[in-house]
C-alpha positions in Angstrom: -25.7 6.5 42.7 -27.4 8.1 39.9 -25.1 9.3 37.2 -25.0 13.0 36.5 -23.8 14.6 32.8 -21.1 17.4 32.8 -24.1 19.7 32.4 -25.4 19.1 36.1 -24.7 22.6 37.4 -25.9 24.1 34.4 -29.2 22.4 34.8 -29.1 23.4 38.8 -28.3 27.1 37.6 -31.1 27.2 35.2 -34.2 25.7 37.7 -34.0 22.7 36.3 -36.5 19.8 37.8 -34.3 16.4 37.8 -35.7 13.4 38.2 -34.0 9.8 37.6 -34.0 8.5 34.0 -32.2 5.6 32.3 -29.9 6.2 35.2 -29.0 9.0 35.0 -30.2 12.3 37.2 -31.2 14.1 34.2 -33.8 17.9 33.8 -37.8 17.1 33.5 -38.4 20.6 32.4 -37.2 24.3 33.8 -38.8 26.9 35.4 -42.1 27.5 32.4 -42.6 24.0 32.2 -42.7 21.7 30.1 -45.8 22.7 27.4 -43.9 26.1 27.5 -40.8 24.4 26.2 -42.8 22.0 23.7 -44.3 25.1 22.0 -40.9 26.9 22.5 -39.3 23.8 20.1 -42.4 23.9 17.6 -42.4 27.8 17.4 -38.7 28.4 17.4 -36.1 27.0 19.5 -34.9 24.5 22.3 -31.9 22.9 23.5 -31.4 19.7 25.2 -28.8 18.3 27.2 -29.2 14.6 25.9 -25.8 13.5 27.1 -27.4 10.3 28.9 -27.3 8.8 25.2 -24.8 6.3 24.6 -21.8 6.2 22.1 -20.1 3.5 20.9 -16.9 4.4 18.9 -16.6 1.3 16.0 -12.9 1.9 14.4 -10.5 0.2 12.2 -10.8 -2.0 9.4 -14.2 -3.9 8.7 -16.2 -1.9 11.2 -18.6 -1.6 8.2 -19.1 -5.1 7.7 -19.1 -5.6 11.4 -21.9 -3.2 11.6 -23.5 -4.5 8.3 -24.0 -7.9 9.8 -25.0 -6.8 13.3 -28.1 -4.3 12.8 -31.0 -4.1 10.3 -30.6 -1.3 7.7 -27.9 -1.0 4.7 -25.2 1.0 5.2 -24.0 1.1 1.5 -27.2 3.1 1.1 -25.1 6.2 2.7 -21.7 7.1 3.2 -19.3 8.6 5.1 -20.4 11.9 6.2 -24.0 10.8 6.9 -26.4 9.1 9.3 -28.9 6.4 9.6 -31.5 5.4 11.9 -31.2 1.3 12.3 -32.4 -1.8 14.7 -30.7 -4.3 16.5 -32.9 -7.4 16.8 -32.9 -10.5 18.9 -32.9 -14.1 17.4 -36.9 -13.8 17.4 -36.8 -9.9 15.4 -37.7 -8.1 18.5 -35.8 -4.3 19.1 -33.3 -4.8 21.4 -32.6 -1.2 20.4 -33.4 1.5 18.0 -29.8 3.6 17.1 -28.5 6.0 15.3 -25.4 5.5 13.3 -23.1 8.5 12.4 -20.5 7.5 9.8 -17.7 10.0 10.1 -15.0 8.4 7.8 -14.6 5.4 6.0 -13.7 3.1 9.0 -15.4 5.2 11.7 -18.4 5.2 13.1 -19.9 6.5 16.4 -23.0 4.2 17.1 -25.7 6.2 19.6 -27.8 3.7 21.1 -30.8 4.5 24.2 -29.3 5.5 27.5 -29.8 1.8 29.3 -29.0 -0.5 26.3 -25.1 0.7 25.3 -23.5 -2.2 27.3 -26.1 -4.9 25.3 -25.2 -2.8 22.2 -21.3 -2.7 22.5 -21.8 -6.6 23.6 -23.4 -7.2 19.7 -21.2 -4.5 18.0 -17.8 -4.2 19.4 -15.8 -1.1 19.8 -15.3 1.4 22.8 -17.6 3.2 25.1 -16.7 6.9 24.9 -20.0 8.2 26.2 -18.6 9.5 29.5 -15.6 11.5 27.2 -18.4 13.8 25.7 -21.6 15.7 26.1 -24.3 15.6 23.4 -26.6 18.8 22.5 -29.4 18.9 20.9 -30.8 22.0 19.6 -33.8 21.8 18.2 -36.8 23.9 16.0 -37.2 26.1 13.0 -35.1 28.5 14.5 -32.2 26.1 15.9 -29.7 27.0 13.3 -29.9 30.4 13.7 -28.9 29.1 17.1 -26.0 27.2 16.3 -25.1 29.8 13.8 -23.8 32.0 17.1 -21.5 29.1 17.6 -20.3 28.6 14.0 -21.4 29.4 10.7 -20.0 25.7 9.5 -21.8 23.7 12.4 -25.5 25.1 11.6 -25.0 24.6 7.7 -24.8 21.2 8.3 -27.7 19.3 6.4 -30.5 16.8 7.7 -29.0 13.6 8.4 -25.6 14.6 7.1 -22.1 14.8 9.8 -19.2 16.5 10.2 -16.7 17.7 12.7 -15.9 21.4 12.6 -14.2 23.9 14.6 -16.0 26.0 17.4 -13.0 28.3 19.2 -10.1 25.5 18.8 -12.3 22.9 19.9 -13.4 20.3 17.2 -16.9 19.2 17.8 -19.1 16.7 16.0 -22.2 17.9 14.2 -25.0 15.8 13.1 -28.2 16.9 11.3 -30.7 14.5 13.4 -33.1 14.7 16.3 -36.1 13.7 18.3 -38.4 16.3 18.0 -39.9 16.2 14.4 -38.3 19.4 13.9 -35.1 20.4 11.9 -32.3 20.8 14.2 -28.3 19.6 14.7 -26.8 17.4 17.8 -23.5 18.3 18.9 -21.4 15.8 20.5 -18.8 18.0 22.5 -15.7 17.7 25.1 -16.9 18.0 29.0 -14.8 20.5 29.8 -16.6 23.4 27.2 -20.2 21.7 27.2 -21.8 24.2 30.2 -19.9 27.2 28.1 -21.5 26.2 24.6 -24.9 25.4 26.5 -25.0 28.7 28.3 -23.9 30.7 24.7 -27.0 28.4 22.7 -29.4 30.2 25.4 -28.3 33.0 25.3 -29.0 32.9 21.5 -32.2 32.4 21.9 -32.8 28.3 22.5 -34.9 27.8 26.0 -33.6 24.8 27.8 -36.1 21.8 27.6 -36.0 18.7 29.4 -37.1 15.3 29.2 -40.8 15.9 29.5 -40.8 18.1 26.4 -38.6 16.0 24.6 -41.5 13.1 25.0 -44.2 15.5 24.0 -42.2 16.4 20.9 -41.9 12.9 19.9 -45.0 11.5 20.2 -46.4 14.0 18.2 -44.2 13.2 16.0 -45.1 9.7 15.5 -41.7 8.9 16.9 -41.2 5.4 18.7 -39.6 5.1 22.0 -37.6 2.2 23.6 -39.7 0.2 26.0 -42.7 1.9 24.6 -43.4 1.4 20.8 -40.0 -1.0 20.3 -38.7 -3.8 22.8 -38.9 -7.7 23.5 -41.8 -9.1 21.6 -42.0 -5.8 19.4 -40.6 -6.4 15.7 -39.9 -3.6 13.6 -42.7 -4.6 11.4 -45.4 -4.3 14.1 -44.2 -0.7 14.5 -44.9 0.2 11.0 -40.9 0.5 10.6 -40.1 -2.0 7.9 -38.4 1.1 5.5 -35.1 0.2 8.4 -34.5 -3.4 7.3 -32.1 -3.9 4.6 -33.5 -6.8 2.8 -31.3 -7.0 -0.3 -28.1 -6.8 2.0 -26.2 -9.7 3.6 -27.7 -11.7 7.0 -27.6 -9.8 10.4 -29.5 -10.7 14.0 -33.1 -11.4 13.5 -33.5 -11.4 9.7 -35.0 -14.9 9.8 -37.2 -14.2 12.0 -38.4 -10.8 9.8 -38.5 -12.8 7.0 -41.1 -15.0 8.5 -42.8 -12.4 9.5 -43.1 -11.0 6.6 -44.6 -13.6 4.7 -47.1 -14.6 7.0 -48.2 -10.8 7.8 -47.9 -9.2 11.4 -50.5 -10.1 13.9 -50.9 -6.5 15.3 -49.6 -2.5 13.8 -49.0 0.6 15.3 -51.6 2.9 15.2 -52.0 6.5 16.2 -55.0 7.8 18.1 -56.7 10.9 18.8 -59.4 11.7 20.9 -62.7 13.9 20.7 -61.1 16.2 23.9 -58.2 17.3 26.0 -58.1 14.7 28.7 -54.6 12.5 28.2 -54.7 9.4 26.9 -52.3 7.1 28.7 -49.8 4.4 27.9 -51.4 0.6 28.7 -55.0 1.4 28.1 -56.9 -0.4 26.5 -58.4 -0.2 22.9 -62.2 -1.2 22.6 -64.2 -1.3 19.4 -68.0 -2.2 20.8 -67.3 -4.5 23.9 -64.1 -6.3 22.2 -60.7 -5.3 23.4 -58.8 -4.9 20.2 -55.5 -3.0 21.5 -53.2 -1.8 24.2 -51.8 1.9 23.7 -48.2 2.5 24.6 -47.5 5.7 24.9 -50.1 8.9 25.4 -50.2 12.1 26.3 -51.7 15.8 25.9 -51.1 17.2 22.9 -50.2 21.1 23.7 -49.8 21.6 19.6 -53.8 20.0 18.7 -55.3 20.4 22.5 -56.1 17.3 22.9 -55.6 13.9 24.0 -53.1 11.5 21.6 -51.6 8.1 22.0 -49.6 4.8 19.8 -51.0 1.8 20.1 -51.1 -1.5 18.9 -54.0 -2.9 17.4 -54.8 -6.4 16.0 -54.5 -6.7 12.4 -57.6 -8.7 12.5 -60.3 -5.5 13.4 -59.6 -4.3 10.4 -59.3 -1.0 11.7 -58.8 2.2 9.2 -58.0 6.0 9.3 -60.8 7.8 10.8 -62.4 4.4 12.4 -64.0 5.4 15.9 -62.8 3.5 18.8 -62.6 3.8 22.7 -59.3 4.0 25.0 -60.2 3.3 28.6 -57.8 5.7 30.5 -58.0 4.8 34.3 -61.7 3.8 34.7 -63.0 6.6 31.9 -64.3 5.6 28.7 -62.8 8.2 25.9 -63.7 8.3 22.2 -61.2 8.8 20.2 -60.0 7.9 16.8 -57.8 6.1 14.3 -55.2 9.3 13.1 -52.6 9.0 10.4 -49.0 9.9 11.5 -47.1 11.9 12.4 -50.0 13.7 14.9 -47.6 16.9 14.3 -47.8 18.5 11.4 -51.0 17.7 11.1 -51.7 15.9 7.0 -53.3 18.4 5.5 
């Protein structure tokens, strides 16, 4: 039996497609589609239903150190109040999972890991599963304050990477300043019982629901890993161009041997982006050619509805030498494409 979030007849209500994911019966897109609601997030506003997340409630004395020894970045570096992206590794440095950590007080933290990995994470980390006890929104796109703003003034002044609970009509709901669209927006972790209302009110204020499609879209023009994808067994976060999450002047934690030897012997392969000459997609697990030699493997790809045309990650062996702007070709299900070493993110594009 598929799981469903408290948002299930809201999704139903609105024309949502669902199709299985991490799980979980979750919304592929609604009733424009899913480059409708891409552009919708770029251009003003969106709001997903991303309740499928996990959370992992870490309380009580030493949580912090708990949490300092367990996964890769340095928490001193923030406070309570704020929130940082992190890694846990394996014994070898490969992503078990990439998280976000929301620090709400001094010894509590909720720790958000991918929808299939919270039992592995809560095995490494401790603490309680609370993900069924709440629904997560994510509202997303220049415009998604203004958004929030119909909820409460307090919630949408809440700053990029920064958390707080506040008050929405006698309910206390947690706000955080993250997302996963490249865009500025604010997450809302909220009770069951008032998710559909507050969903239905962020609509009616202008967000367009968007589903899972968009939300891959947005990302990967964004540069932004996913689970499975750009991060998991045999994938360090130094391949994936994501040292800046290791906390190197803190304390030991899972993996760092393994970093460190990394490290100083250099990474056999990086994460590259690619872009090609026209709109047909690139897919995930083609290969990269330069001449007749086979120098990478992409992992994810798509179309690109922002640039209108065909983008992908990939990694490439250190050893090709490859630059920004180097021509290559990705062979996408018997075609031969050209396409191109890009600087990230795809989305804005660098001027």
């Amino acid at each position: 039996m598929l799981k469903r979030t408290a948002l299930y007849d809201t999704h139903v209500a609105l024309g949502a497609k669902l199709v299985e994911f991490g799980g979980w019966e979750m919304p592929l897109s609604y009733g424009e589609g899913t480059v409708a609601e891409h552009r919708r997030c770029r251009e003003a506003a969106v709001v997903f239903d991303v309740s499928h997340l996990g959370t992992v409630a870490v309380r009580g004395p030493g949580s912090l150190e708990r949490l300092q020894g367990a996964l890769t970045n340095d928490l001193t570096k923030i406070e309570p109040g704020r929130a940082q992206y992190t890694h846990l590794l394996d014994d070898e440095g490969s992503v078990l999972d990439d998280i976000i950590v929301w620090w709400r007080s001094p010894d509590a933290f909720d720790v958000m890991p991918n929808a299939s990995n919270t039992d592995s994470v809560r095995a490494a980390i401790g603490g309680t599963d609370v993900t069924a006890d709440r629904s997560v929104l994510a509202v997303q796109g220049p415009t998604a304050r203004q958004a929030v703003a119909s909820l409460s003034t307090a919630a949408a002044e809440i700053g990029r990477f920064k958390v707080a609970a506040v008050d929405i009509d006698g309910t206390e709901v947690v706000v955080a300043g993250t997302g996963y669209t490249g865009e500025d927006g604010l997450e809302l972790a909220v009770p069951n019982d008032v998710a559909p209302e507050l969903m239905e009110r962020l609509v009616a204020a202008g967000a367009m629901p968007a589903g899972l499609g968009a939300r891959d879209t947005l990302r990967l023009e964004a540069g932004l890993p996913l689970h499975g994808h750009e991060l998991g067994l045999g994938i360090t976060p130094l391949q994936a161009g994501l040292g800046w999450v290791v906390g190197w002047d803190k304390g030991d934690f899972a993996g760092r041997a393994a970093l460190e030897a990394e490290r100083r012997d250099g990474v056999r392969r990086r994460l590259v982006g690619l872009i090609s000459d026209g709109r047909q997609p690139l897919r995930d697990g083609a290969e990269i050619l330069v001449g007749d030699a086979v120098v990478g493997t992409t992992t994810s790809g798509n179309f690109s509805p922002m640039l209108g045309v065909g983008i992908a990650l990939g990694f490439v062996d250190t050893a090709a030498g490859l630059e920004v702007g180097d021509p290559v070709v990705v062979s996408v299900r018997g075609r031969q494409l050209d396409a191109s070493i890009t600087s990230l993110p795809f989305w804005p594009p660098r001027s």
